[in-house]
Backbone as a ProteinNet text record, in pm:
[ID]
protein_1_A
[PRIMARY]
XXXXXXXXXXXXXXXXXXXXXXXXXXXXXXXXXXXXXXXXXXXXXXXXXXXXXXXXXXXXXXXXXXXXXXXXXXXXXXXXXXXXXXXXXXXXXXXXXXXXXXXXXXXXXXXXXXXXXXXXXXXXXXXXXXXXX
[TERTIARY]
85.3	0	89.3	158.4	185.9	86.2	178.7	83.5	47.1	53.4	-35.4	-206.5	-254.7	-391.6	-451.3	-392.4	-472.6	-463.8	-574.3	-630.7	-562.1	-496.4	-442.2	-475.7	-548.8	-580.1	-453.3	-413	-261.3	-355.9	-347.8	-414.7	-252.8	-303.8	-200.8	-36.3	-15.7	71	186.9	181.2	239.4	335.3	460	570	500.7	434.2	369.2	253.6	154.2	53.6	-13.5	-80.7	-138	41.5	8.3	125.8	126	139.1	110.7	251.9	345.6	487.4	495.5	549.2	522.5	680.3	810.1	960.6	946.5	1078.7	1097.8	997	831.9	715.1	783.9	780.8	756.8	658.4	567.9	474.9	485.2	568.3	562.8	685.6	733.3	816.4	727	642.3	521.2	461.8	430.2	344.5	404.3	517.4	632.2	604.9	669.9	666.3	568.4	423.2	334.7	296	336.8	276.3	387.5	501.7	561.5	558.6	484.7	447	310.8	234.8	114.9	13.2	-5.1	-119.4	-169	-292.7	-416.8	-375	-323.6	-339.3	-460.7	-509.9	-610.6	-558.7	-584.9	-481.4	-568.7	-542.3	-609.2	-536.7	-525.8	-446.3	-510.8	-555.8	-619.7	-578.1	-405.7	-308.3	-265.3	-191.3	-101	-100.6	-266.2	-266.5	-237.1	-254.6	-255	-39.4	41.2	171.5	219.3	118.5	163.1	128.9	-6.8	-66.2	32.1	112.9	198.8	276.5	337.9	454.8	368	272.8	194.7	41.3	24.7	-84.1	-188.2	-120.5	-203.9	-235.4	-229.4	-285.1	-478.1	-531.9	-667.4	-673.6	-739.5	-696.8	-866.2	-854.8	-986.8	-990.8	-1115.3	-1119.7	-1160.9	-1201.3	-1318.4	-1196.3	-1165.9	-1082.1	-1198.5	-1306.1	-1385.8	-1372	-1394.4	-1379.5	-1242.8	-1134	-1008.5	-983.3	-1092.9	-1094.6	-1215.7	-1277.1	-1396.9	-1314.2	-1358.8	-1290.9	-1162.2	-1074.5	-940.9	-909.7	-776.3	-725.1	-627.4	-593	-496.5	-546.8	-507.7	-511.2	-396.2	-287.2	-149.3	-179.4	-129.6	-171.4	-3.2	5.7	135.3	142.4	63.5	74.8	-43.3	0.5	-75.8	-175.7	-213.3	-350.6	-458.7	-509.1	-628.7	-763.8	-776.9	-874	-861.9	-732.2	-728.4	-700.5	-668.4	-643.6	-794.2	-893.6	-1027.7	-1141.3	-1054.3	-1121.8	-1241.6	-1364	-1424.5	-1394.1	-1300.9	-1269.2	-1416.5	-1489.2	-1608.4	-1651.8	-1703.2	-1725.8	-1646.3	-1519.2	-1444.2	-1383.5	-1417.3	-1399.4	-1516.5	-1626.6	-1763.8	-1712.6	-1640.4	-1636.1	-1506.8	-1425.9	-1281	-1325.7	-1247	-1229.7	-1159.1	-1078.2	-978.8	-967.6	-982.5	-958.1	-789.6	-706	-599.2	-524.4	-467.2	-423.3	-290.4	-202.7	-92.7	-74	-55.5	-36.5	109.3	115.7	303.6	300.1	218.7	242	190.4	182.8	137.2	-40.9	-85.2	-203.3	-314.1	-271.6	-416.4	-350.6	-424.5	-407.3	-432.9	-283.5	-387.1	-484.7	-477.5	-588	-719.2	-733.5	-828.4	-928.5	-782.8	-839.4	-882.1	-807.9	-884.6	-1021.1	-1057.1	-1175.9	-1256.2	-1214.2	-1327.2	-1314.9	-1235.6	-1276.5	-1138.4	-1061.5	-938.4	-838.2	-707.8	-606.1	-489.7	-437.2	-324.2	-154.5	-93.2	37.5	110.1	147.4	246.2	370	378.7	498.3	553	697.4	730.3	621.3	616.1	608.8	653.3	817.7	901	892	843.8	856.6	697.8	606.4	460.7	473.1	567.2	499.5	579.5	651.2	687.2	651.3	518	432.5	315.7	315.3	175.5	176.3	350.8	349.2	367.5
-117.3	0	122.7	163.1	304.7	445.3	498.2	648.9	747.4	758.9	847	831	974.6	921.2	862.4	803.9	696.6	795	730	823.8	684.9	783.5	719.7	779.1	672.4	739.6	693.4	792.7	782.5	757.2	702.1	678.2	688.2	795	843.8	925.7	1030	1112.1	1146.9	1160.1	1171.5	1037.1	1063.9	1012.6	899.8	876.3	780	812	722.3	744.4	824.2	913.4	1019.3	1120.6	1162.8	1317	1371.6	1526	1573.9	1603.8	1505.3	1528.8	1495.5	1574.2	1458.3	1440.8	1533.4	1513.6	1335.7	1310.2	1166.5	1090.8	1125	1040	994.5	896	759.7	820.8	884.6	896.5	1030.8	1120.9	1227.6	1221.8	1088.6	1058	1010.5	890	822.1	945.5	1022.5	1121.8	1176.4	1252.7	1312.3	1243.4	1108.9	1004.4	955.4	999.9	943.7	1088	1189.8	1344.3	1292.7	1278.1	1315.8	1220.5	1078.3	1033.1	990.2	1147.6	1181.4	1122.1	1060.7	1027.8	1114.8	1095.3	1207.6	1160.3	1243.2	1175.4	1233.3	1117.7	1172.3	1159.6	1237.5	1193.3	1198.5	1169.7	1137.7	1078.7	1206.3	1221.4	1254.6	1179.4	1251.3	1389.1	1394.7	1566.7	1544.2	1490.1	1557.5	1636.4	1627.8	1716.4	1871.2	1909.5	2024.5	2100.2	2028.1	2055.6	1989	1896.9	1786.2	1933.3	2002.2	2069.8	2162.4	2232.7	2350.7	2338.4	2129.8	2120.9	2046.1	1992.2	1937.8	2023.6	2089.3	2139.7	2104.3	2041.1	1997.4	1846	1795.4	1668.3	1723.1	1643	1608.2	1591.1	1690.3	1629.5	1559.9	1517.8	1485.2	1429.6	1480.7	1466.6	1313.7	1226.2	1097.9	1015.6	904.8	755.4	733.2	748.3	655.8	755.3	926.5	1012.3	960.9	1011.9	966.6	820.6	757.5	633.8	577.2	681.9	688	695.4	594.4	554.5	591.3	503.5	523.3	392.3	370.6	275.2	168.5	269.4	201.2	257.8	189	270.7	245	361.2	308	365.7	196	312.8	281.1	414.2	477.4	463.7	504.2	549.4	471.7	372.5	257.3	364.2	469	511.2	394.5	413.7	340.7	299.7	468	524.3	409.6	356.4	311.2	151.8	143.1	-17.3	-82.2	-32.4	-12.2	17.9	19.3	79.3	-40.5	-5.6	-135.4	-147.2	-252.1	-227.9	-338.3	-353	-436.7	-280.8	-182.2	-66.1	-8.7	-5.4	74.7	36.7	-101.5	-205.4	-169.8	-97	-70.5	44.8	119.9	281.6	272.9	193.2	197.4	135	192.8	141.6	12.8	-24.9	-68.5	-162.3	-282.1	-297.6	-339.6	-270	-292.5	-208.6	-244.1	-216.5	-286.9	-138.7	-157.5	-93.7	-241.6	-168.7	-209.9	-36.1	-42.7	-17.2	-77	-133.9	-211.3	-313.2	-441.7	-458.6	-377.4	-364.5	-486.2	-499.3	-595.8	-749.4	-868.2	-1027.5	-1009.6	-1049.7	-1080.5	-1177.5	-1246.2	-1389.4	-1264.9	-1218.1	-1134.4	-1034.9	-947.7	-859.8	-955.3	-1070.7	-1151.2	-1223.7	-1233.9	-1262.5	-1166.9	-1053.7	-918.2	-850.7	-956.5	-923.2	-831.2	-803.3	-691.2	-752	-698.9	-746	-652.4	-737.7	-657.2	-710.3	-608.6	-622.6	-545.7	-642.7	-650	-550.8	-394.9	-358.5	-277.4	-185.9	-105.6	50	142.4	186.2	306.3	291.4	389.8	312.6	173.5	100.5	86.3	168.2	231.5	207.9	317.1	369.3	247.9	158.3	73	-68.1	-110.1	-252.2	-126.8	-8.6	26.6	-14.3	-85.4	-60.9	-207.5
0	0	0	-107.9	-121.6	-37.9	-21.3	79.2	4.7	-153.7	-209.6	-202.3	-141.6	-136.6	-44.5	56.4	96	258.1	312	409.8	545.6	675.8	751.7	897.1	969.7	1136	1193.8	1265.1	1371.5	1493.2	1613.3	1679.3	1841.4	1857	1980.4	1920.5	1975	1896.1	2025.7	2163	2245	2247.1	2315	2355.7	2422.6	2496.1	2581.6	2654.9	2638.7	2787.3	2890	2915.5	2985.6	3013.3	2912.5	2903.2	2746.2	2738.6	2633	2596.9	2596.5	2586.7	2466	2317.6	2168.3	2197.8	2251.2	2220.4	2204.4	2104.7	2066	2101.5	1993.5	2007	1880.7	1883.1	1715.7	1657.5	1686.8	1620.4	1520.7	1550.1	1450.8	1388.5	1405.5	1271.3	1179	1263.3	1118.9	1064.8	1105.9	1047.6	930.1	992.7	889	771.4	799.4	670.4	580.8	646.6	576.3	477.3	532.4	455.6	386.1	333.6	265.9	165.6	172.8	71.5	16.5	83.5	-21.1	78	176.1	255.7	339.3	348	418.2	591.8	671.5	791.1	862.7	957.2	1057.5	1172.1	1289.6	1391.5	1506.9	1643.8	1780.2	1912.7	1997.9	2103.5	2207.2	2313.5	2456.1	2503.9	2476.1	2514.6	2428.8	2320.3	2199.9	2112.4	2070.5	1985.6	1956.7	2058.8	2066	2028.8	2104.7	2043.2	1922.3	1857.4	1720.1	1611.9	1674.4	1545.2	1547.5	1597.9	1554.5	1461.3	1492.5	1377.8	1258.6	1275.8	1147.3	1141.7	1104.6	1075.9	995.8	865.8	776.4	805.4	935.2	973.5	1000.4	1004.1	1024.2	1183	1301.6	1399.4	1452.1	1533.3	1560.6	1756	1820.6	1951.6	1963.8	1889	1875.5	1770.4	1873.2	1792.3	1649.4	1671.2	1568.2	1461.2	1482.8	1370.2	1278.9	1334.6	1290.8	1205.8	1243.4	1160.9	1021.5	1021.9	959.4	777.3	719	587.4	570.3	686.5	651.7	605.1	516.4	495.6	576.8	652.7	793.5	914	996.1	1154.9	1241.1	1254.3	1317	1447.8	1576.4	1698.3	1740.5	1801.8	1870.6	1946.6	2037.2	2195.2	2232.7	2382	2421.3	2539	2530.8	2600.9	2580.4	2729.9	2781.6	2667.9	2606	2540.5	2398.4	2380	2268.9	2266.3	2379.3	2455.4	2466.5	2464.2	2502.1	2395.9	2271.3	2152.7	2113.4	2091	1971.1	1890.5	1844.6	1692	1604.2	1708.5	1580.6	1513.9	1584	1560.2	1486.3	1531.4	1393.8	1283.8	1244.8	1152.9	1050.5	1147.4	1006.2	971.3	1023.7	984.3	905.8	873.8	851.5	661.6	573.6	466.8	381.7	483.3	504	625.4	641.2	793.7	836.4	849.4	840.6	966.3	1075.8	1206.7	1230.7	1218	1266.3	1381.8	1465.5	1629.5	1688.8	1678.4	1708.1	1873.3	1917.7	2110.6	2130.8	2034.6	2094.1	2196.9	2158.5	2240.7	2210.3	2108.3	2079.4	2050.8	2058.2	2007.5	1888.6	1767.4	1649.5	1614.8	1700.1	1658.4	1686.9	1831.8	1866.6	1755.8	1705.4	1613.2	1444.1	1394	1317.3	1304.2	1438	1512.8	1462.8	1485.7	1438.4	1282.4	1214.4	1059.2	1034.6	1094.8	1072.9	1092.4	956.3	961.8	1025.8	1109	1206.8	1188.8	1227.1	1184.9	1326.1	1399.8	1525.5	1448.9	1504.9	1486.2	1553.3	1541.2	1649.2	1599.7	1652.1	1586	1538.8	1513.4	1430.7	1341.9	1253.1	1150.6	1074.3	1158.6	1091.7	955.8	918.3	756.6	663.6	724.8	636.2	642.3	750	780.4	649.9	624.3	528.8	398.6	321.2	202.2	208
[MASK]
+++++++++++++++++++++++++++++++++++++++++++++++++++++++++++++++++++++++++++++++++++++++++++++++++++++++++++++++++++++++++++++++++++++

């Protein structure tokens, strides 16, 4: 899956876990990497967003995991928040275009998430934008 075009929910943007810290988040390297080869990002942070948007602006931000995922082609989660450890993915498997989940913290069983119709890919996630292609 090349990143032209294709619409991508980031799912946690902070360094880690209840803190709005993004310094050395994995995650705004994936980002970086995915704008720069042409993908729509959507993004979703309990606190990150707010210091991610200064240096990425032209991300999609969104307060709601399910917005951020609403006809995307991937869903990369970053940051192992509760909010997202906790996610329905039967629910966001209907809203997603794509059912395709790369979870770079290990949060979920893939047998689990196969169970619910979605294909997942165990990765770190500074290696995001390259389990997308």
């Amino acid at each position: 899956m090349g990143g032209e075009g294709k619409r991508v929910a980031v799912l946690g943007l902070a360094f880690k876990a209840n803190t709005d810290d993004i310094r050395f988040a994995p995650a705004l390297e994936v980002v970086k990497r995915l704008l720069e080869e042409g993908a729509v990002v959507h993004a979703t942070d309990p606190q990150g967003m707010l210091r991610t948007k200064v240096l990425y602006p032209q991300v999609h931000y969104h307060e709601d995991a399910y917005q951020a995922l609403q006809d995307a082609d991937a869903a990369l989660v970053c940051t192992e928040w509760d909010v997202f450890r906790k996610l329905d993915w039967d629910r966001a498997g209907k809203v997603m275009a794509r059912k395709l989940v790369i979870d770079g913290r290990n949060l979920y069983s893939p047998q689990g998430m196969r169970e619910k119709g979605l294909s997942t890919t165990p990765s770190a996630a500074s290696n995001c934008v390259r389990a997308l292609k």
